[in-house]
C-alpha positions as a Python dict, from the first residue, in 0.01 Angstrom:
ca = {
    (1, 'X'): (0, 0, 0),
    (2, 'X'): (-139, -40, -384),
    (3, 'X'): (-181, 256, -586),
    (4, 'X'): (-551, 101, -606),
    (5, 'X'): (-534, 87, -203),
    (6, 'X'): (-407, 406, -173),
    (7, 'X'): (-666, 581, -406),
    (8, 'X'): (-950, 398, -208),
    (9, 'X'): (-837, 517, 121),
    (10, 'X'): (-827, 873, -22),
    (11, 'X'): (-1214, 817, -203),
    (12, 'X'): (-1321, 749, 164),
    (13, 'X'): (-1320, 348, 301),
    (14, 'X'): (-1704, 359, 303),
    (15, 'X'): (-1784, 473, -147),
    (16, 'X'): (-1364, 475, -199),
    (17, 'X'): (-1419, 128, -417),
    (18, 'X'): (-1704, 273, -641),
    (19, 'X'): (-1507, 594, -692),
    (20, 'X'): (-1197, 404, -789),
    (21, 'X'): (-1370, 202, -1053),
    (22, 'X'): (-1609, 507, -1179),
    (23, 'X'): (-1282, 717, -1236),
    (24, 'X'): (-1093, 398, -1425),
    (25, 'X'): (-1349, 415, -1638),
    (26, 'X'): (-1239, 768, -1790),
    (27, 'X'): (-833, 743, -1765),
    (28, 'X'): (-845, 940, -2046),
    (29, 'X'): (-972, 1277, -1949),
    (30, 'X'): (-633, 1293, -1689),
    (31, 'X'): (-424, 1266, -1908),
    (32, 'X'): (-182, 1590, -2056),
    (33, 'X'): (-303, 1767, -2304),
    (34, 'X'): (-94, 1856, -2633),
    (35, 'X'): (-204, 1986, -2999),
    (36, 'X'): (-501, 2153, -3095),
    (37, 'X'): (-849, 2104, -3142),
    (38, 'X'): (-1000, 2270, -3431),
    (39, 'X'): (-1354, 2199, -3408),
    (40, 'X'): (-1511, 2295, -3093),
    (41, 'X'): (-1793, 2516, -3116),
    (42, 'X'): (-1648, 2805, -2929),
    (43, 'X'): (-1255, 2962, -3051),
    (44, 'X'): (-1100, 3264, -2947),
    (45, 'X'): (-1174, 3596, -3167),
    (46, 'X'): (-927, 3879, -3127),
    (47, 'X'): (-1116, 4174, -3299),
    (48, 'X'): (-948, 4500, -3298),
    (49, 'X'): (-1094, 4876, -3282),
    (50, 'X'): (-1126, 5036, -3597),
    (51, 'X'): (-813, 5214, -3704),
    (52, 'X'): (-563, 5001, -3411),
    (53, 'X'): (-226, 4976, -3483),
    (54, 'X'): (95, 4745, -3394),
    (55, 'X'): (221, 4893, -3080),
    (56, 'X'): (613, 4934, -2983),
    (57, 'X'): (797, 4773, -2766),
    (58, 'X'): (1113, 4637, -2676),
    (59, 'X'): (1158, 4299, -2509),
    (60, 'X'): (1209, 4293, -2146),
    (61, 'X'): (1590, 4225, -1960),
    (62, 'X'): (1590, 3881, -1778),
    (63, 'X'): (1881, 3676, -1545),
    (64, 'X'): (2035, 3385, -1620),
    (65, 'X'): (1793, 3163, -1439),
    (66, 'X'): (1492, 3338, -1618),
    (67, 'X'): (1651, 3255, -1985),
    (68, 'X'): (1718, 2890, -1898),
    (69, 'X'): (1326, 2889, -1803),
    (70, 'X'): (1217, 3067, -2123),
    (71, 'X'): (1408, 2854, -2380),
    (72, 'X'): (1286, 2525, -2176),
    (73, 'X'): (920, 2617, -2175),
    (74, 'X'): (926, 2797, -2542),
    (75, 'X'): (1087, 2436, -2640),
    (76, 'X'): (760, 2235, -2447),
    (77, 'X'): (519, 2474, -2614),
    (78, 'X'): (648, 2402, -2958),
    (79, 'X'): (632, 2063, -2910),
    (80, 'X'): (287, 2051, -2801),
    (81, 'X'): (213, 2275, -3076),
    (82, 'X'): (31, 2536, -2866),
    (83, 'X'): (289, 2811, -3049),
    (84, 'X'): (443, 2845, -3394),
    (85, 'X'): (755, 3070, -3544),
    (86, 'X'): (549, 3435, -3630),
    (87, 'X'): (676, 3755, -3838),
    (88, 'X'): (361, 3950, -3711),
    (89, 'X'): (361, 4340, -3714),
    (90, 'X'): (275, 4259, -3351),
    (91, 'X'): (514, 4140, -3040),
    (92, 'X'): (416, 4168, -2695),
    (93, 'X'): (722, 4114, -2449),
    (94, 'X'): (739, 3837, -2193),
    (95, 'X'): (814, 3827, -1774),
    (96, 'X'): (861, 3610, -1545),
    (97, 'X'): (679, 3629, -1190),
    (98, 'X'): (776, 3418, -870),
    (99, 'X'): (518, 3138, -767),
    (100, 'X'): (458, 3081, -425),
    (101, 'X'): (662, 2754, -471),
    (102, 'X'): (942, 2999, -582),
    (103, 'X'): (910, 2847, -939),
    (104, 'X'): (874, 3105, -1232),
    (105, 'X'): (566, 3138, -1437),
    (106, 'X'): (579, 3306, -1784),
    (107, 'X'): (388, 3593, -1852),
    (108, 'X'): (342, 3798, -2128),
    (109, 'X'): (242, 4168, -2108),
    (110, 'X'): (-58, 4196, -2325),
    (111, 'X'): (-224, 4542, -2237),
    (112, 'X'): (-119, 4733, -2500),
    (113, 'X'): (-305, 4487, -2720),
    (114, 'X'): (-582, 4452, -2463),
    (115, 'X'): (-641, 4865, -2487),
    (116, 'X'): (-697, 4851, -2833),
    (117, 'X'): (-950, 4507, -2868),
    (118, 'X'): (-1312, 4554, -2864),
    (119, 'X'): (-1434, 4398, -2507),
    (120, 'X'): (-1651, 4059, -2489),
    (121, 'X'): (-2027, 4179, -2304),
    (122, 'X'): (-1997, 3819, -2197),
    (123, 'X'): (-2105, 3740, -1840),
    (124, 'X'): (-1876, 3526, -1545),
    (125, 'X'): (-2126, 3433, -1236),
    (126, 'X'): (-2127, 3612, -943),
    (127, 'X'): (-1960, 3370, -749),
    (128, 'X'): (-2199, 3428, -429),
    (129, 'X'): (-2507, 3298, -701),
    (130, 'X'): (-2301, 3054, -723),
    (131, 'X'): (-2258, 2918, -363),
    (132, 'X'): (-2617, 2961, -311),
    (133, 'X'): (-2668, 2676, -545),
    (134, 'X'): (-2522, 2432, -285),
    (135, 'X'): (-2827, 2422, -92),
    (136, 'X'): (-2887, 2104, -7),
    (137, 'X'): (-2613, 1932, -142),
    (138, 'X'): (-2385, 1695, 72),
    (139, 'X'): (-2139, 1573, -175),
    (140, 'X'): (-1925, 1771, -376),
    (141, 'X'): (-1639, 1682, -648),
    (142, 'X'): (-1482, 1920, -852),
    (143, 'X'): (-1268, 1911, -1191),
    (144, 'X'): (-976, 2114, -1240),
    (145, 'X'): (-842, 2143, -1587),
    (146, 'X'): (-535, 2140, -1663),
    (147, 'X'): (-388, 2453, -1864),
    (148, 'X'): (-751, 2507, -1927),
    (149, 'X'): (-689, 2836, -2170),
    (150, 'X'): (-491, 2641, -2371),
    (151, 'X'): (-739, 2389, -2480),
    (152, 'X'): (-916, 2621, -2640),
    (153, 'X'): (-826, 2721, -2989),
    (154, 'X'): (-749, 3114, -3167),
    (155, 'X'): (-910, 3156, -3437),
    (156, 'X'): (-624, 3088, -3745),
    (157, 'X'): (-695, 3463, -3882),
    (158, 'X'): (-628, 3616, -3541),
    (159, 'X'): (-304, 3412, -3452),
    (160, 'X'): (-84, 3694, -3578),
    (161, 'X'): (-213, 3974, -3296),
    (162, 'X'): (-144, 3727, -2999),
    (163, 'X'): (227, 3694, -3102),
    (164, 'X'): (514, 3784, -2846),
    (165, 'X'): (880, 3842, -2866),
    (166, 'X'): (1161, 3698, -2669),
    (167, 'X'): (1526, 3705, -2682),
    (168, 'X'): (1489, 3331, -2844),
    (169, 'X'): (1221, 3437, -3110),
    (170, 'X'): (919, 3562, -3261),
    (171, 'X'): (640, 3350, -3193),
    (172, 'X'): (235, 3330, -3206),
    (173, 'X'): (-14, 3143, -3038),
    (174, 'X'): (-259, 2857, -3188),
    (175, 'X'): (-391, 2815, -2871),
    (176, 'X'): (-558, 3069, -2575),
    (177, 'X'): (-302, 3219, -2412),
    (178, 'X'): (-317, 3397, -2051),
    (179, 'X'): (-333, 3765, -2046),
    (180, 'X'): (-587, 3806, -2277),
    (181, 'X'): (-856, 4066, -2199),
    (182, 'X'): (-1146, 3846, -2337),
    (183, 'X'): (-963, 3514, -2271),
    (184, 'X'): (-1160, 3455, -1916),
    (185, 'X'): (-1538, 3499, -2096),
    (186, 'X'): (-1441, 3330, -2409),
    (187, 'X'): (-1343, 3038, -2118),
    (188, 'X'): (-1663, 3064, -1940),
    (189, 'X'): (-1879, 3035, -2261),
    (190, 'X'): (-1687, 2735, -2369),
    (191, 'X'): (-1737, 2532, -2062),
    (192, 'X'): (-2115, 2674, -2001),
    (193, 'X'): (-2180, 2561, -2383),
    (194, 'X'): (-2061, 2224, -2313),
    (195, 'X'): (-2237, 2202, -1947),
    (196, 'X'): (-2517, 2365, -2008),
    (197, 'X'): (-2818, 2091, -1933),
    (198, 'X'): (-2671, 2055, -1607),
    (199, 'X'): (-2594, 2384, -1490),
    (200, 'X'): (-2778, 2447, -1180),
    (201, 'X'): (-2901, 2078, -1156),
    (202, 'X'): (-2595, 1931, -1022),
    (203, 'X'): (-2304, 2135, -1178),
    (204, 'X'): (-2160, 2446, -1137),
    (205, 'X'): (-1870, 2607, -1380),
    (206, 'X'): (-1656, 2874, -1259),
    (207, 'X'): (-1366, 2902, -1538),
    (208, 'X'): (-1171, 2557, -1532),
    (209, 'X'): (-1318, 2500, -1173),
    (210, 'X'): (-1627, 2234, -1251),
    (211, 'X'): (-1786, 2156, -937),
    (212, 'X'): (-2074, 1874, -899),
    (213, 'X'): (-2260, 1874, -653),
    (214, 'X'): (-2553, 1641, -517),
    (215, 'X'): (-2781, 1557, -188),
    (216, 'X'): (-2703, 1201, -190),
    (217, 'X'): (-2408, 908, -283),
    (218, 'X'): (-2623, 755, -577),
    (219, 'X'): (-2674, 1063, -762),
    (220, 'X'): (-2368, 1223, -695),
    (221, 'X'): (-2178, 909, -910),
    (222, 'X'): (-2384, 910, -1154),
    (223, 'X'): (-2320, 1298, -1206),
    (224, 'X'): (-1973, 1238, -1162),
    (225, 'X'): (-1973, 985, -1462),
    (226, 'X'): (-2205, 1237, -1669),
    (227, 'X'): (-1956, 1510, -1626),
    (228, 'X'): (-1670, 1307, -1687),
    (229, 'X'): (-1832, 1169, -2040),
    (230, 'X'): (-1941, 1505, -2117),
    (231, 'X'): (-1540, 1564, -2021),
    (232, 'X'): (-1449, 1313, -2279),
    (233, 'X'): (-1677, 1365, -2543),
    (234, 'X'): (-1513, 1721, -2602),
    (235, 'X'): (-1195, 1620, -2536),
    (236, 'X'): (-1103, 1831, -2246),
    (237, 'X'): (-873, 1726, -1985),
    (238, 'X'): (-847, 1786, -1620),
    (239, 'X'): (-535, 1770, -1390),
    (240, 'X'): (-627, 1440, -1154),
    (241, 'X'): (-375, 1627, -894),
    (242, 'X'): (-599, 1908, -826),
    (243, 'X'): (-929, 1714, -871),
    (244, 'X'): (-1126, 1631, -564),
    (245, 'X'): (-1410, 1369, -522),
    (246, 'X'): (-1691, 1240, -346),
    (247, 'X'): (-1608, 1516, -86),
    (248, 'X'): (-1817, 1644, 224),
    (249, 'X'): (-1654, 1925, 258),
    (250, 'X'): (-1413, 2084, 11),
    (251, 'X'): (-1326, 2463, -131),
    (252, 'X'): (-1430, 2625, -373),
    (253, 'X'): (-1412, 2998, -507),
    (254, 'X'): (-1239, 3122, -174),
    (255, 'X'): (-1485, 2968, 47),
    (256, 'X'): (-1534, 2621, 241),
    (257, 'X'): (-1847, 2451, 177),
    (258, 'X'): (-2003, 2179, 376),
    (259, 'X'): (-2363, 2021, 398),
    (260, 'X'): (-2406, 2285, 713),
    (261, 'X'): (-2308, 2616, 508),
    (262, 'X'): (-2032, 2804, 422),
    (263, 'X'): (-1699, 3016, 543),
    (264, 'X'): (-1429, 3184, 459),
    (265, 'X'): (-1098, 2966, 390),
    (266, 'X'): (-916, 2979, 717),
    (267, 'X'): (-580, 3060, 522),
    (268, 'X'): (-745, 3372, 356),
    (269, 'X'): (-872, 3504, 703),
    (270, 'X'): (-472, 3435, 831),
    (271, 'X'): (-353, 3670, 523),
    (272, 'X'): (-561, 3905, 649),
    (273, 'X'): (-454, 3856, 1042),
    (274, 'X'): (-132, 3872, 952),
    (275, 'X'): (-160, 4213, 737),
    (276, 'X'): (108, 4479, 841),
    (277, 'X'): (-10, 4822, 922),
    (278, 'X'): (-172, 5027, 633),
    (279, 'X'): (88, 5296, 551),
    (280, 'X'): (0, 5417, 204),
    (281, 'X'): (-350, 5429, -39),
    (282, 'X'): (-199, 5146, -232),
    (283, 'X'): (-200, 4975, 46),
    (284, 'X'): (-502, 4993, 123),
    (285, 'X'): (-707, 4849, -171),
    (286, 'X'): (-560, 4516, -148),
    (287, 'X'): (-634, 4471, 221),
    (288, 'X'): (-981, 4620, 175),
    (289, 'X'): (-987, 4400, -154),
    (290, 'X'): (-958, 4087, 2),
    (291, 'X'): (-1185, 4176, 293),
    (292, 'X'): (-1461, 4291, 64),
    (293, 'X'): (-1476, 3957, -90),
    (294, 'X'): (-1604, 3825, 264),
    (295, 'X'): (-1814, 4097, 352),
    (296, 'X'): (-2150, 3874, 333),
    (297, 'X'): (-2007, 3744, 674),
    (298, 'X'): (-1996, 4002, 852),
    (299, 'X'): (-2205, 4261, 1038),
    (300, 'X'): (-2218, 4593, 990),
    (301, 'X'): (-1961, 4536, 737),
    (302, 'X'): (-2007, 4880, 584),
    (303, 'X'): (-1979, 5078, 898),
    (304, 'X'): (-1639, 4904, 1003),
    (305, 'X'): (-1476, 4953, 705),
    (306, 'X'): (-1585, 5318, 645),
    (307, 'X'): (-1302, 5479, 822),
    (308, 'X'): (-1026, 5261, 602),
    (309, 'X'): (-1222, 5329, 289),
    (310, 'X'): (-1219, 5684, 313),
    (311, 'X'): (-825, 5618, 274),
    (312, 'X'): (-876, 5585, -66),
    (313, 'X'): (-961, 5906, -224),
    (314, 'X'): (-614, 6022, -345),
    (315, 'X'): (-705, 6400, -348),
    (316, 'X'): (-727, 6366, 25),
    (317, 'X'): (-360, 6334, 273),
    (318, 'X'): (-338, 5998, 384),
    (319, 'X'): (-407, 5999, 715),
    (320, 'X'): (-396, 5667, 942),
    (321, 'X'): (-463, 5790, 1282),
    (322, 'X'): (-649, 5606, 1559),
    (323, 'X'): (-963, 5607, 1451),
    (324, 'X'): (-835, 5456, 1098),
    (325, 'X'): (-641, 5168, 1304),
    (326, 'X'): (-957, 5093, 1535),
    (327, 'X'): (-1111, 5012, 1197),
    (328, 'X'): (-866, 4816, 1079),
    (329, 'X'): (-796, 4611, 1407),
    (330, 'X'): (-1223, 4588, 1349),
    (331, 'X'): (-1194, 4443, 1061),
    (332, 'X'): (-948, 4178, 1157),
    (333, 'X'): (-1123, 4069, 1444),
    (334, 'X'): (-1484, 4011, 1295),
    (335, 'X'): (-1307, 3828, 1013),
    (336, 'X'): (-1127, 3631, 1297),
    (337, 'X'): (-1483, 3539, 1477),
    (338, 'X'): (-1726, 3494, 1167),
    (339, 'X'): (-1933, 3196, 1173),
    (340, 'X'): (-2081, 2895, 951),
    (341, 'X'): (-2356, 3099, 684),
    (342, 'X'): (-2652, 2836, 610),
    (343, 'X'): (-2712, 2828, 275),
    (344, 'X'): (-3038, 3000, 111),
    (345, 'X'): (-3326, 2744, 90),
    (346, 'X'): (-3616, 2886, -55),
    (347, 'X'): (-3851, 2684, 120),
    (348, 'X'): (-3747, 2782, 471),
    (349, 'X'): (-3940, 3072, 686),
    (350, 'X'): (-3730, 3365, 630),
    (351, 'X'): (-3670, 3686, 802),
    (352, 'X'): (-3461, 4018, 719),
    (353, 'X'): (-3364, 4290, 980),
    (354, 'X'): (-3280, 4624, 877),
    (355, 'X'): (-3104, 4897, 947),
    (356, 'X'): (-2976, 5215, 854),
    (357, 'X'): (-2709, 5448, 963),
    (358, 'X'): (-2490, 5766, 837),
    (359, 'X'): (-2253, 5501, 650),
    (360, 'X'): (-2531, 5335, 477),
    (361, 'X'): (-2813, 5055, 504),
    (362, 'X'): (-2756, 4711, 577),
    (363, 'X'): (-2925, 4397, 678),
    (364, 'X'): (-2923, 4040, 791),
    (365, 'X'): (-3088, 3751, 598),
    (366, 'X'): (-3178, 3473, 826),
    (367, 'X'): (-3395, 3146, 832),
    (368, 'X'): (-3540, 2923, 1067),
    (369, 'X'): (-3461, 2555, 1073),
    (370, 'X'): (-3712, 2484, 1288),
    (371, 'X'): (-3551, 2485, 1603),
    (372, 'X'): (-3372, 2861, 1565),
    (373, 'X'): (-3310, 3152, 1370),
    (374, 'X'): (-2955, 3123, 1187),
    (375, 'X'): (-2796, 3358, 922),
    (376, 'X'): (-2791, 3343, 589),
    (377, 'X'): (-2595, 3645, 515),
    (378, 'X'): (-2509, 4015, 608),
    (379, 'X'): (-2547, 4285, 383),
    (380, 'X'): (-2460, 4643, 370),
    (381, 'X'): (-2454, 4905, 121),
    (382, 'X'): (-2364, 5305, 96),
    (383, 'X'): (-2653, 5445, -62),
    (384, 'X'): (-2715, 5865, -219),
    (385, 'X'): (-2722, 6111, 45),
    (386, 'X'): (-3043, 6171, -67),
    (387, 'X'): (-3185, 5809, -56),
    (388, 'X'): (-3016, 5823, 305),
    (389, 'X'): (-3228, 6098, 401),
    (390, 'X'): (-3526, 5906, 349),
    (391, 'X'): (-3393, 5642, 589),
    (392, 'X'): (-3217, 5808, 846),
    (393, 'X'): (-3430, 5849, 1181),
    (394, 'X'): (-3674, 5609, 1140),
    (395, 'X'): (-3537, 5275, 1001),
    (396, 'X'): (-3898, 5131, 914),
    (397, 'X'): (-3856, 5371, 641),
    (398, 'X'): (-3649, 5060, 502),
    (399, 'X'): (-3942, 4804, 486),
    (400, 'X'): (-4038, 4935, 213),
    (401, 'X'): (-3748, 4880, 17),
    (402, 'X'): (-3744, 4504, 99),
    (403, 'X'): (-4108, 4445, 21),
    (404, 'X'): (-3986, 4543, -318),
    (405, 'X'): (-3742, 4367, -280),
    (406, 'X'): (-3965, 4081, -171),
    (407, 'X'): (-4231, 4088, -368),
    (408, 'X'): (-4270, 3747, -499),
    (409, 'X'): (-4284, 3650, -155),
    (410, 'X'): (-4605, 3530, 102),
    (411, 'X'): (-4598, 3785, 401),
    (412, 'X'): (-4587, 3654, 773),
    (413, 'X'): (-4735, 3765, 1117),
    (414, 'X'): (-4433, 3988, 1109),
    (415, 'X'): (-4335, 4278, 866),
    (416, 'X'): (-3970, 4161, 871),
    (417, 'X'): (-4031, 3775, 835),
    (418, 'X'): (-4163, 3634, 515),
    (419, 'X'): (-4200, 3280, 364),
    (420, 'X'): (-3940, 3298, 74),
    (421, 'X'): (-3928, 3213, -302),
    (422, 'X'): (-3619, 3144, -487),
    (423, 'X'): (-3593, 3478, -653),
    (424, 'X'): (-3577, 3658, -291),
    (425, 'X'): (-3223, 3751, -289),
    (426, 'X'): (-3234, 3845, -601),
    (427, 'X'): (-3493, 4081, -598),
    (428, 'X'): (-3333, 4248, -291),
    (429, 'X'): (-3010, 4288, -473),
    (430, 'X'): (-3210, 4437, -721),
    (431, 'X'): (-3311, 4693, -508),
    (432, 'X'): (-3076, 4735, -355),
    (433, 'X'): (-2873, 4831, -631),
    (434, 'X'): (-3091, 5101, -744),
    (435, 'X'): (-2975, 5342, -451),
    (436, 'X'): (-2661, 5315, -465),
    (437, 'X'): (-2428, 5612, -555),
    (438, 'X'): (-2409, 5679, -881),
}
């Protein structure tokens, strides 16, 4: 089979042709990129507190293998021109960690110069605004850049505080580099500054992930070839291996989304099957982590995981007795048996349930299609003791609290059911948020 054939049969038999010959139409954007581009709007500022100084350090032992790896890829940044000889004041050393696919990737060990820069206010999306975007959509592509950070340019008076040590030199970065405390902002504002007329129309930007999104075929190539101009105009490139397109189904931020709705990746719910017993606090974050990220999926979320999060206070003996491991073994198992979320439409008759309980309040979103009643997403949340007072005993008490939270919205025969506007979840969030512990 061709190339050609082959990339057809990938594209899908049915659109694979029109995909083929949209995407040879922008060869360009795929390809590696090297040097430095100077004039983009956005560059990387490194500004430093007011009275910061070098910091000390000494550079870091490595093996054999690890050396062999540093002088290769100090030798392919050079060349790209990404990193030049430095005598700064400053030095950061460098470390290797183990990929997954056992190769090493260099890393250099920035937070003493990340204590002492002045932090970017700038925003990232919450990534669950984000998947509510995906509505209606039934075709999805996305763009993966390729060393993303690094196509974005330091500015030339700040190249001297990003430079690192190694046993084969002193050298400084021209480009972003990873490890920076602002670096992922700095990121998001380039892309959103180049994307911004179709944010929330048909793309969404999530760092170097670019997804495009549409309800049907036509539209979704002719976003795909406004993204990729857009792509090529600003001279950003994208890694073809780890693009997908003209997709009905595909992941993105953790999750896999389809026309019907969303779920969690089935390999992040395995991690979390496959989790050895919690024996120590430190243990416990990462599990609890990982299963916060999916909490919108399950029930009663708050009131399952109470036990395990109580694990956490350090001035406390860690303590993992039954009722700890029933939680945990909780956990796994309504991870294991979560179902397909619909996706918020705003236009669809929507109703919340509440509750409340000694852990907290929580809630599930759901809308009718028309034929039945099917989730849009659990919530829960640990409010003041003295907020909870107010709920506890009579959980109508609650209504209130999503009226406000609903209050762009058209009531319903029923308290609990309303006819929703786009700002619905939003408002409730909003609410929401204003009883939490502080």
């Amino acid at each position: 089979m061709s190339r050609h054939d082959d990339r057809i049969f990938t594209y899908g038999l049915v659109f694979g042709p029109r995909v083929v010959r949209l995407l040879d139409e922008f060869t360009g954007i795929f390809e590696s990129p090297t040097g430095v581009m100077p004039d983009r709007p956005i560059s990387h500022e490194i500004i430093l507190e007011a009275g910061a100084v070098p910091p000390k350090g000494c550079i870091y032992r490595m093996s054999e293998e690890e050396l062999a790896v540093l002088r290769a890829q100090l030798n392919d940044l050079l060349d790209k021109g990404w990193i030049r000889p430095s005598s700064s004041p400053y030095g950061a050393p460098v470390l290797f960690v183990r990929k997954k696919n056992k190769d090493l990737r260099l890393c250099i060990d920035y937070h003493k110069l990340n204590a002492q820069t002045v932090k970017n206010a700038g925003p990232l999306p919450r990534i669950d605004d984000l998947l509510e975007r995906l509505g209606d959509a039934k075709f999805f592509s996305k763009f993966d850049l390729k060393w993303g950070y690094h196509q974005i340019s330091i500015r030339p008076q700040d190249y001297y505080t990003s430079a690192f040590k190694t046993r084969y030199g002193h050298f400084e970065w021209i480009v972003l580099p990873f490890g920076l405390t602002n670096a992922p902002m700095i990121f998001e504002a380039a892309m959103t500054n180049e994307f911004r007329a179709m944010l929330d129309r048909f793309v969404l930007i999530y760092l170097d992930d670019i997804l495009v999104y549409s309800r049907i075929l036509k539209d979704h190539l002719e976003h795909l070839r406004r993204v990729s101009e857009t792509l090529r105009h600003a001279k950003y490139k994208a890694n073809h291996d780890k693009c997908e397109f003209v997709r009905q189904e595909l992941e993105y931020l953790g999750h896999f989304a389809t026309p019907e709705g969303i779920s969690p990746l089935f390999d992040k719910i395995q991690v979390i099957q496959e989790w050895p017993e919690l024996k120590t606090v430190t243990h416990v974050c990462p599990f609890l982590g990982l299963a916060d990220y999916y909490q919108r999926f399950i029930k009663g979320y708050l009131k399952i995981a109470a036990p395990l999060s109580t694990l956490q206070c350090e001035d406390r003996p860690f303590d993992f007795d039954d009722h700890e491991r029933t939680s945990f073994l909780a956990l796994k198992a309504a991870l294991l048996s979560v179902e397909v979320l619909r996706i918020y439409d705003p236009f669809l008759l929507t109703r919340v349930t509440t509750d409340a309980s000694g852990y907290g309040i929580g809630a599930v979103l759901e809308q009718h299609d028309g034929v039945d009643w099917h989730p849009i997403e659990y919530f829960s949340k640990k409010v003041s003791v003295r907020n909870m007072m107010i709920f506890r005993g009579d959980d109508r008490k609650i209504h209130p609290l999503w009226t406000v939270f609903k209050r762009s919205a058209t009531s319903s025969p029923s308290d609990a059911t309303t006819i929703g506007q786009p700002s619905t979840r939003y408002i409730l969030c909003t609410a929401v948020a204003k009883l939490t512990v502080g």
